[in-house]
Structure formats: structure tokens, C-alpha cells
TIDO-18159 format. One line per field, with one value per residue (C-alpha): residue number from 1; residue in one letter; chain; x, y, z. Coordinates in nm, 2 decimals, decimal comma, padded with zeros to 4 digits. Each point is the difference from the previous one (the first is absolute). Layout:
N
resi <- (NUM	...);
resn <- (A	...);
chain <- (A	...);
c1 <- (X	...);
c2 <- (Y	...);
c3 <- (Z	...);
// end
This chain:
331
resi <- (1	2	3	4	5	6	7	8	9	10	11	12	13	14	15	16	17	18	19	20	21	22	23	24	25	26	27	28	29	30	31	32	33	34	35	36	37	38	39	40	41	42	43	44	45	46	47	48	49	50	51	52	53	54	55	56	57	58	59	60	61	62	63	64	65	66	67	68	69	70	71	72	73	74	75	76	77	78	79	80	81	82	83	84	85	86	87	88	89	90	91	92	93	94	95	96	97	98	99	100	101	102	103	104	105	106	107	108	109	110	111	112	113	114	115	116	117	118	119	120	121	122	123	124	125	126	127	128	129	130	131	132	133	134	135	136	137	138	139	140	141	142	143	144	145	146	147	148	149	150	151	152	153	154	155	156	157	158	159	160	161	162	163	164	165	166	167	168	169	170	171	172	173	174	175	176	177	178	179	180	181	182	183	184	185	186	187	188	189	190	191	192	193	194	195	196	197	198	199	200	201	202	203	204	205	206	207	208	209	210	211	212	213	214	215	216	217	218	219	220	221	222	223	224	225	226	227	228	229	230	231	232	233	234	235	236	237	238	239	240	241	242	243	244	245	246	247	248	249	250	251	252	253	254	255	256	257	258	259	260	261	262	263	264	265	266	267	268	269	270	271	272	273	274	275	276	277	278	279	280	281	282	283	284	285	286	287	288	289	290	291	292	293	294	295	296	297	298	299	300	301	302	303	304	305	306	307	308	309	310	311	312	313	314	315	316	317	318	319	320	321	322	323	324	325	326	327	328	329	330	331);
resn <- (X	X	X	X	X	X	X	X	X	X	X	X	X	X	X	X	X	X	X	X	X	X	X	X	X	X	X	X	X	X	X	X	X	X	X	X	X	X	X	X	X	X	X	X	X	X	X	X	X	X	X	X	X	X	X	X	X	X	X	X	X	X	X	X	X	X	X	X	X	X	X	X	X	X	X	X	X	X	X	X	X	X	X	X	X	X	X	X	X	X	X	X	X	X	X	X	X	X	X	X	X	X	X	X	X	X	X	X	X	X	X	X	X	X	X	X	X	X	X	X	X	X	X	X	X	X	X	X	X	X	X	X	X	X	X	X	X	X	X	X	X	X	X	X	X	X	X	X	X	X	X	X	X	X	X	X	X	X	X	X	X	X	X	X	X	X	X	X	X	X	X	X	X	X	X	X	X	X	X	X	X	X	X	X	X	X	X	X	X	X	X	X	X	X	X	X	X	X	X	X	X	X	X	X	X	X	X	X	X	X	X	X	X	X	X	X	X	X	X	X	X	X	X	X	X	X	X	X	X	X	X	X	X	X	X	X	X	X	X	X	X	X	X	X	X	X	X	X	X	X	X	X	X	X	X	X	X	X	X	X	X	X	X	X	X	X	X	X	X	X	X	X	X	X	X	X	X	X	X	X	X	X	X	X	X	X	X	X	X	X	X	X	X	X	X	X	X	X	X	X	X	X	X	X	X	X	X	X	X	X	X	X	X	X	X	X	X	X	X	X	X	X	X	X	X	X	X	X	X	X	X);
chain <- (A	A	A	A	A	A	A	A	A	A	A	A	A	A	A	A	A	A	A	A	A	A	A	A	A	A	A	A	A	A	A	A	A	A	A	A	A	A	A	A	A	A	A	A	A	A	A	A	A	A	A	A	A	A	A	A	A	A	A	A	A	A	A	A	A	A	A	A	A	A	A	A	A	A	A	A	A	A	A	A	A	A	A	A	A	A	A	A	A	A	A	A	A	A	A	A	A	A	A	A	A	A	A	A	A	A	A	A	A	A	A	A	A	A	A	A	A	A	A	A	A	A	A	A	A	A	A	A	A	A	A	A	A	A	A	A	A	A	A	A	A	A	A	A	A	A	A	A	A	A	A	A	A	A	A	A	A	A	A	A	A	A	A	A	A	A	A	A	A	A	A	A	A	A	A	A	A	A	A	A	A	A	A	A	A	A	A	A	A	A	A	A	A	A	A	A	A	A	A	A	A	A	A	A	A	A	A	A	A	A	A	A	A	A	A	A	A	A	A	A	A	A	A	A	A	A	A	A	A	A	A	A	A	A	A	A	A	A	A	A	A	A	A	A	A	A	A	A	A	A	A	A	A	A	A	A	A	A	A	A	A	A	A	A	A	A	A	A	A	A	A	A	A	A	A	A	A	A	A	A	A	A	A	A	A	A	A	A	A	A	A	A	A	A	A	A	A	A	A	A	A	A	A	A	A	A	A	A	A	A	A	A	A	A	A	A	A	A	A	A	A	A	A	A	A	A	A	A	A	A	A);
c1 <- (-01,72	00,00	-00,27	-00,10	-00,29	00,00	-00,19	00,14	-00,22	00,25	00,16	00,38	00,09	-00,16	-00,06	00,35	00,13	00,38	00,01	-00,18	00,22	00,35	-00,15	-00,02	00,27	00,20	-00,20	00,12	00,18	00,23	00,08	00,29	00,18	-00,04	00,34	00,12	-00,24	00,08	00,35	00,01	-00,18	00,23	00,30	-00,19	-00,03	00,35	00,14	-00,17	00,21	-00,21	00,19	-00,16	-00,03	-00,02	-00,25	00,05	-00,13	-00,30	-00,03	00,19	-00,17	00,01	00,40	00,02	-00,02	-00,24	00,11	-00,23	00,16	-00,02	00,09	00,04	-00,26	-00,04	-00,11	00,17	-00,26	00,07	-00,15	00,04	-00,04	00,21	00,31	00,08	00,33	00,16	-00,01	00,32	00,19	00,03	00,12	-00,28	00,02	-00,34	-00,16	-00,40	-00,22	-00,38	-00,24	-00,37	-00,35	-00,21	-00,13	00,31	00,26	-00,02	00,30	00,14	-00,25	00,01	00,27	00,23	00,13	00,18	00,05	00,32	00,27	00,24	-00,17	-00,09	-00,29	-00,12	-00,37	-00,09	-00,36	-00,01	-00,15	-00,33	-00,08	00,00	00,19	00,31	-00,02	-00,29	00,02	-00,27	00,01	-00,08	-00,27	00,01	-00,33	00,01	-00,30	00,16	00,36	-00,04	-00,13	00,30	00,12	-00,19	-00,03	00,37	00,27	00,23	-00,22	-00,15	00,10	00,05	00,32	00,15	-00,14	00,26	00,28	-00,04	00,05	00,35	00,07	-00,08	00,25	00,29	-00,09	00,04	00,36	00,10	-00,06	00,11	00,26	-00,02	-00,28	00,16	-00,01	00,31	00,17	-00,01	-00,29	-00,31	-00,28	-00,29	-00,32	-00,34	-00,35	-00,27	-00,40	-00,28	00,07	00,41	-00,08	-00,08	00,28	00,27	-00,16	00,07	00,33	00,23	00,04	00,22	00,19	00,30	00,04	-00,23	-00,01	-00,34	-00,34	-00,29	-00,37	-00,32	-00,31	00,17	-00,23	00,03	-00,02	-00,18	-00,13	-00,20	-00,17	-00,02	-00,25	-00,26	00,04	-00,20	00,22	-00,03	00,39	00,20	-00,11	-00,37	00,11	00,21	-00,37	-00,19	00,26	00,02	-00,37	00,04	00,34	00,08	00,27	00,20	00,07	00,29	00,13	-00,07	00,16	00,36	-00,07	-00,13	00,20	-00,06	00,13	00,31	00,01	00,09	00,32	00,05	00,29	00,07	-00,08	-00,40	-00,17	-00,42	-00,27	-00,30	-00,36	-00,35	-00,20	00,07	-00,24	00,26	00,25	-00,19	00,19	00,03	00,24	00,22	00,01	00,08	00,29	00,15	-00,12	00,20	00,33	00,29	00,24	00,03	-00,36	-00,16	-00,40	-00,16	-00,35	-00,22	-00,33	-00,14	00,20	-00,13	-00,26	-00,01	-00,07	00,11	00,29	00,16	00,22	00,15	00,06	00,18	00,23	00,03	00,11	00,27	00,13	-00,02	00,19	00,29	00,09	-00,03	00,20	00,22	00,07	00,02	00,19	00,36	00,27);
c2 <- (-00,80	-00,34	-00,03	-00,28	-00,07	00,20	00,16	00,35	00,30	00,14	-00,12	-00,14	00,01	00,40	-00,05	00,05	-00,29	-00,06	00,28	00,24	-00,10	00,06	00,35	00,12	00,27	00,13	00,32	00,29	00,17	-00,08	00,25	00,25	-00,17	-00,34	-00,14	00,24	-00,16	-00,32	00,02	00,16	-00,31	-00,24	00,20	-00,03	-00,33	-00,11	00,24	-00,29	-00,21	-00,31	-00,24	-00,37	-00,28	-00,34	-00,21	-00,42	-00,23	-00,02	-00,19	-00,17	-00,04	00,03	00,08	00,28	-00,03	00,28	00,22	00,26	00,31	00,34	00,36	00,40	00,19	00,36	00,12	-00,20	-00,25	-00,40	-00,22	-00,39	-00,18	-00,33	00,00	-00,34	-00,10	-00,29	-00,32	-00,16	00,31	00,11	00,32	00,18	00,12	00,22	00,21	00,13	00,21	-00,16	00,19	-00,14	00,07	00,20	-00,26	-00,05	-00,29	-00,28	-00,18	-00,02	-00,19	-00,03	00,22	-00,27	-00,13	00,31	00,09	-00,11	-00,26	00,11	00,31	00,15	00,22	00,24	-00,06	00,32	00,06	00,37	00,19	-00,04	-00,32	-00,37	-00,19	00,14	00,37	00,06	00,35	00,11	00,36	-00,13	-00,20	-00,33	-00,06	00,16	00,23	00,19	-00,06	00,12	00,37	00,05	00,33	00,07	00,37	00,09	-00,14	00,01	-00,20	-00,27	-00,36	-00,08	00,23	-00,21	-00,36	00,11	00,07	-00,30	-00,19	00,20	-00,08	-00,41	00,07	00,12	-00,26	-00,27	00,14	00,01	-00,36	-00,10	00,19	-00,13	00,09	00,36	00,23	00,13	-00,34	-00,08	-00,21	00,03	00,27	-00,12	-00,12	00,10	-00,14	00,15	-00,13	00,21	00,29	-00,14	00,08	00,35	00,04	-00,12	00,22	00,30	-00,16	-00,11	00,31	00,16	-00,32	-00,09	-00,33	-00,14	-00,14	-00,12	-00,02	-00,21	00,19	-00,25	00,15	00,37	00,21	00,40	00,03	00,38	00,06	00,27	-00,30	-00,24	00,25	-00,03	-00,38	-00,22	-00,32	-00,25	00,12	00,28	00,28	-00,04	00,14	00,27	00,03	00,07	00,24	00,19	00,07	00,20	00,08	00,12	00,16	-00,33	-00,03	00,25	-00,21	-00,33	00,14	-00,04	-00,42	-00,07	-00,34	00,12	00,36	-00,17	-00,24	00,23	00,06	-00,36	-00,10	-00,33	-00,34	-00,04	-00,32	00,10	-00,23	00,18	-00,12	00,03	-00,05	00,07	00,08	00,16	00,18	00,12	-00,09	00,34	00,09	-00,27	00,06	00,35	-00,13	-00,16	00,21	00,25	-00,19	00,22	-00,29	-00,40	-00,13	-00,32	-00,10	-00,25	00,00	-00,19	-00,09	00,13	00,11	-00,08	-00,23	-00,34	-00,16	-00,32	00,11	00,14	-00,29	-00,02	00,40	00,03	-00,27	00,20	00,28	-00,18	-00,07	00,30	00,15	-00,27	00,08	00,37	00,04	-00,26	00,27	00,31	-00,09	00,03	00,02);
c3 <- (-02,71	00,23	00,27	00,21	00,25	00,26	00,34	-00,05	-00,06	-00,29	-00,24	00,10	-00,40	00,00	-00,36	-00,12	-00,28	-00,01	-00,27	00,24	00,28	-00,19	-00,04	00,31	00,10	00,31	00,14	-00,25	00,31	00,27	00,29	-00,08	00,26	-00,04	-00,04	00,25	00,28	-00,09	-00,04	00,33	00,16	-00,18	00,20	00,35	-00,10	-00,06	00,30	00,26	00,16	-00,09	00,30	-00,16	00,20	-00,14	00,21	-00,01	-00,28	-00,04	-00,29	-00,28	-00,31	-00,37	-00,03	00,30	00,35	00,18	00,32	00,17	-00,02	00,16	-00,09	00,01	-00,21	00,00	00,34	00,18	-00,09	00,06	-00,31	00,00	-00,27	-00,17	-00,19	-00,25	-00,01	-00,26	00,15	00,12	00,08	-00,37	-00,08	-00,14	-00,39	-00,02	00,26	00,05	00,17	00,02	00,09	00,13	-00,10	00,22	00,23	00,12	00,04	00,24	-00,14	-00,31	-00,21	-00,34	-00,07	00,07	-00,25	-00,08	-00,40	-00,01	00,13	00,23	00,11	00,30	00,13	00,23	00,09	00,24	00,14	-00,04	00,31	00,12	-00,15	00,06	00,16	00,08	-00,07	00,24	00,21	00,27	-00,21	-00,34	-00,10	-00,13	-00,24	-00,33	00,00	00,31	-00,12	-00,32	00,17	00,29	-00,02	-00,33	00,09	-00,09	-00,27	00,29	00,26	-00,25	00,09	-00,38	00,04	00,27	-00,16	-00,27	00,22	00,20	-00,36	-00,03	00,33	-00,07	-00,27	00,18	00,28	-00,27	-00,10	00,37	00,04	-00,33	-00,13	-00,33	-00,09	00,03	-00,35	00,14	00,06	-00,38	00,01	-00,24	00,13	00,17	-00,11	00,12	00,04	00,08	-00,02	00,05	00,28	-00,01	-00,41	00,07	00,30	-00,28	-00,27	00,26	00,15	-00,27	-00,25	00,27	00,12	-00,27	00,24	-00,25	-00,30	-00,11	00,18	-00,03	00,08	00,05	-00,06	00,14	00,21	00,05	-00,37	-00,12	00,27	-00,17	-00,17	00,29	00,15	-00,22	00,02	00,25	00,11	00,28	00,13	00,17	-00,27	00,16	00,30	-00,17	-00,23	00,32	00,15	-00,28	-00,02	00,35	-00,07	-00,37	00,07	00,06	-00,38	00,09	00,20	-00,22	-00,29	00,18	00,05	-00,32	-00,17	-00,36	00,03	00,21	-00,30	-00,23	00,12	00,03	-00,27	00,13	-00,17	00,16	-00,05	00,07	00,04	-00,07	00,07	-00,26	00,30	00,35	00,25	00,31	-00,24	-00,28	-00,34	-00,18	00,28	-00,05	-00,35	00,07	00,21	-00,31	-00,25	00,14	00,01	-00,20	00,00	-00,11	00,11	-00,05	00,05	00,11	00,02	00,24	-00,06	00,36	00,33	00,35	-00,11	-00,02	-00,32	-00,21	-00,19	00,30	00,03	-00,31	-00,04	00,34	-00,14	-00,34	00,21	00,22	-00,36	-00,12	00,32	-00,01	-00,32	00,05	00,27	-00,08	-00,37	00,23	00,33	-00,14	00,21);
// end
């Protein structure tokens, strides 16, 4: 168990040691149609005509050179976001799809450098959210986001977050065909941290254009579990609509990470939090916990919070993704 000082009126570590924490399953059930209604999501998905649009340079840094980009999501919705091309007009020998925390993206930040040489990436701000995937219908702070069309599995923006991350995908291989399964290039890589943790989880069992993912601190893990647990993120509002609201777990039990996780086979590289005050840490473990396939851990010693050794375990982990995905993207 790690804790640090702190102003919250719980306990971010909830008790659990590491032991505790590697114990803590997937809910027992999934719906009978699970797969089916996620499968059928992934086809809507890859039946949009995604139309990308490369914007101008923006910036040239680190290897890559960055470009605005627009595209087609389901709905007929228009997402922006940035794509990161090789420097120099190089043809491009990896591709990925990065996905953003829930505050948002306002440019691509620290996610460039991307894991590997010669790569590039897709780096979509799913609907609703900062900067450039803002809509008038969908709101754009967490606590409201998190509850959009909550009432149905059909209606619930978590649904269409996940398509929007297909849809970055087949944007990415429009604009760079090499990056293209089907052109004879290695799959894609994913990364996801925090909310993009728990849109991958849900995202890539169904997509066989990739090849390994890496989840940060994963939300949406057991739901089931995440209810009874106070936290300073999203699942508060979900807490506080649930109280009014119980039958939402329905509903909740379609979007959860660790259930999708169990039909994730892929190579999954999950960094897992003891203490984290927004996404509390026994649904991240759940996330990887539940992982059927080749999984490796790293564990952090707190998520969202500031503390001393925060430096030197981010640069563990960009270590620890390089040579992941540098093992698991194979052409």
C-alpha cells in the first residue's frame, strides 16, 4: 500500500497493497450480447467514409513534423485533432492511434516523442472534448461528459468516443498508406492514458489493425466496483447518478475496460497506479488483471498526483513502451 500527503476525504490507495490489487477481477458477468454489440459498432465504424484532411505544419520537433488534421466519425460527426508524420518526407515504418486523457488535448504535448523511430500517429480529440473535438450537443467537462446519453447503451457517448478512435485509425491509413495492415506493413500501436486507457481497453479487442496497446492508469475498469468507490474523477459523477439512477449499471456494464479486456489477446503493456485519487487503482488493476493474452506491468507509485518520483517513473515507462512496441510491431 503507498500513500502520500494528501487533502482528500478518502483514501486514493483504498487500502489495497500490490498483492490486493493483482486480485481484483473483471465483474463475474458480461451481457449475453456483448461481442455482438460491439462488433456491430466496430462495423458502423469502419462503414464511414472518414474524408481526412491534413492541415499545414504546425510544428517540427523531436523527429516528426505535426499537421492539424480533420475527419469523418460516426454521425457524420467532424473531429480535429494532429497527425505526426517522419521528418524529411520519410516513408513511415510504424503507425499509431493516441488517444488523450479526459481533459482533453490542446496540442500534442508530451506524447511527442512517439515510442518509436520512424513512426507515425494519429492524435484525435474524440467528440465533445477539448480542443478540437468540441460540439454544441455534447458537453465538454468530464463530470457532464462522462453522463451523455447514459440512459441507453445505444445513446451513451462512451459508444461513439470508441468509434471516433476507429475512425482516427482508418483516417491515419488514408493519409499514410503504409501504415495500412493490408499494405504489408506492421499493425498499429495504441496509447491510451487515463479515459484514452479505458477507450483502448473497449476499442482494440475488435480491431485486428492492431498489434499491441499501451493502457496508463485505464479508467472504466468494474464498474460494479467503481461504484462503491469515492474518487476525485469522472466515476464521481457516474457515483452521484447512480444514487438517483440505479438502473444505469445496465447500461454501465456494456462500457466497462476490464470485461472488454478479457477478450483482449493482443500484446498489452499496462501501467497500473497504488494510489490514484481520479481513477481509483483496483480498476486499473482489474483492466490488466483481466488480460487473456501476452501482458506486461508496470506499476506506478501514484496516478494523477504529483509527487517526487514522478519524473523518473514516466521516464521508466517511455522505456518500458519503446522496447515493447519496438518487440510487438512486426511487419
Amino acid at each position: 500500500m503507498t500513500s502520500f500527503e494528501h487533502d482528500f476525504p478518502f483514501d486514493p490507495s483504498y487500502g489495497r497493497t500490490l498483492d490486493d490489487l493483482l486480485r481484483v477481477p473483471a465483474p463475474a458477468t458480461a451481457p449475453d450480447d456483448f461481442d455482438a454489440f460491439w462488433r456491430a459498432r466496430y462495423a458502423q465504424a469502419r462503414a464511414v467514409a472518414t474524408e481526412p484532411e491534413l492541415g499545414p505544419l504546425e510544428e517540427e520537433r523531436d523527429g516528426v513534423r505535426i499537421h492539424g488534421v480533420t475527419f469523418t466519425s460516426v454521425g457524420g460527426v467532424r473531429l480535429g485533432g494532429w497527425v505526426a508524420l517522419p521528418a524529411e518526407g520519410a516513408s513511415a515504418e510504424y503507425g499509431f492511434v493516441i488517444g488523450h486523457g479526459y481533459g482533453g488535448r490542446a496540442e500534442p504535448g508530451p506524447d511527442v516523442p512517439l515510442p518509436l523511430p520512424r513512426s507515425a500517429a494519429i492524435l484525435p480529440c474524440v467528440r465533445g472534448l477539448p480542443a478540437r473535438g468540441l460540439r454544441q450537443d455534447v458537453p465538454d467537462t468530464s463530470a457532464r461528459h462522462v453522463l451523455h446519453g447514459i440512459a441507453s447503451r445505444d445513446t451513451y457517448v462512451i459508444g461513439d468516443c470508441v468509434a471516433d478512435l476507429w475512425c482516427a485509425a482508418s483516417a491515419l491509413n488514408e493519409l499514410v498508406p503504409e501504415t495500412d495492415p493490408r499494405a504489408g506493413g506492421p499493425r498499429l500501436g495504441y496509447l491510451g492514458e487515463s479515459f484514452g486507457g479505458g477507450l483502448g481497453a473497449l476499442a482494440l479487442p475488435w480491431d485486428d489493425r492492431f498489434g499491441a496497446g499501451q493502457l496508463t492508469v485505464p479508467t472504466f475498469g468494474n464498474h460494479p466496483l467503481r461504484l462503491t468507490l469515492p474518487c476525485a474523477g469522472s466515476g464521481e459523477a457516474v457515483r452521484g447518478h447512480h444514487r438517483t439512477h440505479p438502473e444505469v449499471t445496465e447500461v454501465l456494464r456494456y462500457f466497462d475496460a476490464a470485461t472488454a479486456a478479457t477478450r483482449l489477446e493482443l500484446p498489452v503493456l499496462v501501467a497500473a497506479a497504488l494510489f490514484d485519487p481520479s481513477v481509483p487503482p483496483p480498476g486499473q488493476f482489474a483492466v490488466h488483471n483481466a488480460l487473456p493474452g501476452e501482458r506486461e506491468l508496470q506499476v506506478l507509485s501514484a496516478g494523477h498526483f504529483e509527487h517526487p518520483g514522478r519524473a523518473a517513473e514516466t521516464e521508466e515507462l517511455h522505456a518500458a513502451r519503446r522496447r515493447f512496441f519496438g518487440a510487438h510491431l512486426k511487419a
